[in-house]
N, C-alpha and C positions, 0 to 999 in steps of 0.2 A: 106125442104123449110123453109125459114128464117120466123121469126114471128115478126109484124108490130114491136116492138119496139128493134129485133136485128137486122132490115132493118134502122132504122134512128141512130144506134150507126153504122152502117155502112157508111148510109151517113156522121155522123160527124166528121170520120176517114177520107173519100174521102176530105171532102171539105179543112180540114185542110192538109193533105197531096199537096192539090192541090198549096195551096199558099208558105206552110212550103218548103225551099228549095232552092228557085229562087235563094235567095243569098249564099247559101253555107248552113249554117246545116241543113236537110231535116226532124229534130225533133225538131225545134224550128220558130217559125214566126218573125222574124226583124221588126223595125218597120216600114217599105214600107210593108214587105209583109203583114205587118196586115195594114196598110190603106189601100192597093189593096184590101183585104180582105174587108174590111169594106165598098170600095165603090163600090162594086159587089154584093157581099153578103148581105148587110144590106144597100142597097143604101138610101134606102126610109128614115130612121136613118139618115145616114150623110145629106142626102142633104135639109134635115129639121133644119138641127144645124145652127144657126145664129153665133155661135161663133167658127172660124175656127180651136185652139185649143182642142175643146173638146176631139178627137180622141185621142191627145196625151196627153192628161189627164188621157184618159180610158187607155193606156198603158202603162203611168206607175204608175195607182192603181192595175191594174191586174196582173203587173210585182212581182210577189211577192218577190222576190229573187234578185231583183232589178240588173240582168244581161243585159237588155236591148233586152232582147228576148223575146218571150212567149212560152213556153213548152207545151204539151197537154194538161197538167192539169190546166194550168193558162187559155187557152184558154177556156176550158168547165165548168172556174167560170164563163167568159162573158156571155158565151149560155144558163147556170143554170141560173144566174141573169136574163136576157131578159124572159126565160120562166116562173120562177116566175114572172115580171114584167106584163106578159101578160095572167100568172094564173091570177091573182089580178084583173085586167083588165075585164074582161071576166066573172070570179066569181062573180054571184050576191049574198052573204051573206043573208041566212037566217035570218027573226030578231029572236032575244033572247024568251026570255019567258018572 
């Protein structure tokens, strides 16, 4: 039996899998399939952005290789970024001594 955190590297294989593809290479996300991505996925995210650009902002600072794709690995800097984002968030910092 899977353990909670080989179950969410599973999910992050599934979800990516899910979008990566539509248009042809099925290991890299286009950048449709990463705004579909983004406005499913992370709706609450886009539909808070007052500036219609940002999305494609975020793809191609994430593009690291600047192909115009995202790879696996480009893709779980977003999801690493946002988890920090939301460690940070959430952690209340002890004060010092």
């Amino acid at each position: 039996m899977p353990t909670e955190t080989e179950r969410c590297i599973e999910s992050l294989l599934a979800v990516f899998q899910r979008y990566a593809g539509r248009e042809g290479d099925n290991c890299t996300l286009s950048k449709r399939e990463f705004l579909a991505f983004m406005n499913t996925e992370l709706a609450a995210f886009t539909k808070n952005q007052k500036d219609p650009g940002v999305v494609d902002r975020m793809m191609k600072k994430l593009d690291l290789n600047s192909d115009g794709q995202l790879d696996f690995q480009e893709f779980l800097n977003l999801i690493g970024g946002i988890a920090v984002a939301c460690h940070n968030s959430l952690v209340v910092k002890a004060p010092g001594p």
